[in-house]
C-alpha positions in Angstrom: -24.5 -1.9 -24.5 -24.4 -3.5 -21.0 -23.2 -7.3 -20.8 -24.5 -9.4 -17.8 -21.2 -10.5 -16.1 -22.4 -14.2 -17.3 -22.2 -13.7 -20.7 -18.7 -11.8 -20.2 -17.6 -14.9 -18.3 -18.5 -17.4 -20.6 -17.1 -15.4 -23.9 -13.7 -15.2 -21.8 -14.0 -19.1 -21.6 -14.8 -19.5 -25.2 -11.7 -17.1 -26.0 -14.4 -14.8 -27.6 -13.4 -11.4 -25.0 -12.5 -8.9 -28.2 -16.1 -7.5 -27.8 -15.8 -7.5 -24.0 -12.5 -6.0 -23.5 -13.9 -3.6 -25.9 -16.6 -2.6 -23.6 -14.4 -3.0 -20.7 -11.8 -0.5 -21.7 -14.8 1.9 -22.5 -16.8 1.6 -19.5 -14.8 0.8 -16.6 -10.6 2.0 -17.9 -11.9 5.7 -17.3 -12.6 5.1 -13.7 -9.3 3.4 -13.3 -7.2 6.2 -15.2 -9.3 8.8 -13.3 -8.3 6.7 -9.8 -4.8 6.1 -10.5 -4.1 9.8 -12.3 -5.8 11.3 -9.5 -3.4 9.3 -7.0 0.0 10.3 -8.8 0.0 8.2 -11.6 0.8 8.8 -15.2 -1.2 7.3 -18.5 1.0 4.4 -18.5 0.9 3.5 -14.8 -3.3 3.4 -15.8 -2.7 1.1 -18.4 -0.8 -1.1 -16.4 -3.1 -1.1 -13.7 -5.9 -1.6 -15.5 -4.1 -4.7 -17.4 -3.3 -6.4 -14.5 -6.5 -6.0 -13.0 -8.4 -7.4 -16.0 -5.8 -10.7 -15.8 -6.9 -10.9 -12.4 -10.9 -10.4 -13.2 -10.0 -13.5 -15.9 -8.3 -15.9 -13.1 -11.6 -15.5 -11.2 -13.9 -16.8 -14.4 -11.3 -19.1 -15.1 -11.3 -20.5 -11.4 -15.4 -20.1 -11.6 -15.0 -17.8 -8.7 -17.0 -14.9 -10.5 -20.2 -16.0 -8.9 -19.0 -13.9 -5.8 -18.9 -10.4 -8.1 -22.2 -8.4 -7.6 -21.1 -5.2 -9.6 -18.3 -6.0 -12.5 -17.1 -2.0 -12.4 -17.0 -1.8 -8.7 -14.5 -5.6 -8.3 -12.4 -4.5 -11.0 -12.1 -0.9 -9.2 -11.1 -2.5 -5.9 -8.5 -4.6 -7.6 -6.9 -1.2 -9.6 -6.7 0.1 -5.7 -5.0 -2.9 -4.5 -2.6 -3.0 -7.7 -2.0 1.0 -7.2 -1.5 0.6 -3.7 0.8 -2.4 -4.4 3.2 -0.5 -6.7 3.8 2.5 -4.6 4.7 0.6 -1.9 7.1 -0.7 -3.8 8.1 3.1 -5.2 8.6 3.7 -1.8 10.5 1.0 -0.7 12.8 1.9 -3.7 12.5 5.4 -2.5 13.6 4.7 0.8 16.8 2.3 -0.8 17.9 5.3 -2.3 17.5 7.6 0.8 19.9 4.9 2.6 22.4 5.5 -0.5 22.2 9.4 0.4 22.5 8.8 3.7 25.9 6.8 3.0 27.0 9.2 1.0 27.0 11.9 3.8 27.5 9.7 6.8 31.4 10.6 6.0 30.9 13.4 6.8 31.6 13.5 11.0 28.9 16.5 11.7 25.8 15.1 9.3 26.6 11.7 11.1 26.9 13.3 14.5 23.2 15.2 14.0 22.4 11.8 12.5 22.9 9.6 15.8 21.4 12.5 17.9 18.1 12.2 16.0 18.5 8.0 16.0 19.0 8.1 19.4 16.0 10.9 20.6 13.8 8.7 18.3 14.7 5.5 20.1 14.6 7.3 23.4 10.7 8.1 22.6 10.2 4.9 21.3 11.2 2.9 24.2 8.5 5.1 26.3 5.6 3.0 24.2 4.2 -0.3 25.4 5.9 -3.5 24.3 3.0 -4.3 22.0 3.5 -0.8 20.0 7.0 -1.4 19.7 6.3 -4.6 18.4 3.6 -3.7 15.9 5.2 -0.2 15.0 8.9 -2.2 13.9 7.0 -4.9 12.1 5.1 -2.3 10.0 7.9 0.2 9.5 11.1 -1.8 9.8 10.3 -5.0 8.7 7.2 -3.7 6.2 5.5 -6.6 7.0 1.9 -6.1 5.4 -1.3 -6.1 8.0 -2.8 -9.3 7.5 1.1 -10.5 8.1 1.3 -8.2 11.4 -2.1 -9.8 12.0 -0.6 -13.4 12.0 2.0 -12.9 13.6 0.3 -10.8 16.8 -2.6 -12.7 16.9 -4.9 -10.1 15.9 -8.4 -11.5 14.8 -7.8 -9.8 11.4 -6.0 -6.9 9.4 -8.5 -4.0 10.2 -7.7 -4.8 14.2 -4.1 -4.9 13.2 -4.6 -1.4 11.0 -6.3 0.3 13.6 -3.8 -0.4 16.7 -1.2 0.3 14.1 -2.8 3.9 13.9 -3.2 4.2 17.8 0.7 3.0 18.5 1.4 5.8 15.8 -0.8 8.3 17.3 1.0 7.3 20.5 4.0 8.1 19.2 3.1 11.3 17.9 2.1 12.1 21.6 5.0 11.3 22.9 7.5 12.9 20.5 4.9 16.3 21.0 4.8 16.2 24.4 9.3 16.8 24.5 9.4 20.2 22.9 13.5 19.6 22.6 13.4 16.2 21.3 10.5 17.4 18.4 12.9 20.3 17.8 15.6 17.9 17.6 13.5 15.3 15.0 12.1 18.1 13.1 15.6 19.7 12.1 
């Protein structure tokens, strides 16, 4: 059975959601667990994403902003991305937090730290070689993990797809310019 999206809404506002959940979790929590399985996650990582995405789908009936959802299955999928995409940038931040505790761990070591500082310093040598704009953009999105619509904001990009795609030309850029230097991409790769 298929429930127009305003008589979901108004059972979530009469507190009267068991029979839509149930048809939520049956018609849409497949495409989410086959989303977020099929992106590295695991049953419970689904579950949570799915969870979180529903409480988000109920702050827009409860708001009355539902009257902008055309296709119920297709919001609540673009949410589950956004969640996903929000937790493994997190996992990677943590990811990288524990690289840094690695990388103390063998920065005693005077040869690791040596090869270390060579790398830092070819890097920074290539780096140097992009326009000041690049620079700019490339340390707000990799040092500072500032998100795009931030990066936007703060460069005066008219929005976060201008700011996504010069991030992807300063990277290409990069790229370029670490290919074109045979020694330093010897040097970066070991």
């Amino acid at each position: 059975m298929k429930y127009s999206l305003e008589h979901i809404a108004e059972n979530i506002r009469k507190g009267n959601d068991r029979e839509v959940l149930q048809w939520m979790y049956k018609e849409i929590y497949p495409k989410v667990e086959k989303y977020v399985s099929g992106n590295s996650g695991c049953i419970d990582d689904c579950k949570d994403v799915f969870q979180e995405s529903i409480i988000i789908f109920y702050k827009y009936v409860i708001e009355n902003k539902y009257d902008r959802i055309v296709d119920l299955s297709a919001f609540i999928m673009g949410i589950s991305r956004n969640v996903w995409i929000n937790k493994i940038r997190k996992l990677n931040r943590e990811v990288d937090a524990d690289l840094l505790e690695q990388f103390e761990e063998t920065s005693n070591n005077p040869l690791i730290t040596l090869i270390m500082s060579e790398k830092w310093m070819a890097y920074k040598a290539v780096f140097e070689k992009l326009g000041e704009k690049c620079r700019e953009l490339l340390s707000y999105s990799s040092y500072e993990r500032l998100n795009m619509k931030e990066i936007a904001e703060k460069m005066g990009f008219l929005n976060e797809n201008v700011a996504k795609t010069q991030n992807y030309r300063c990277k290409q850029k990069l790229l370029e310019l670490i290919s074109a230097n045979e020694e330093i991409k010897d040097l970066l790769k070991s």
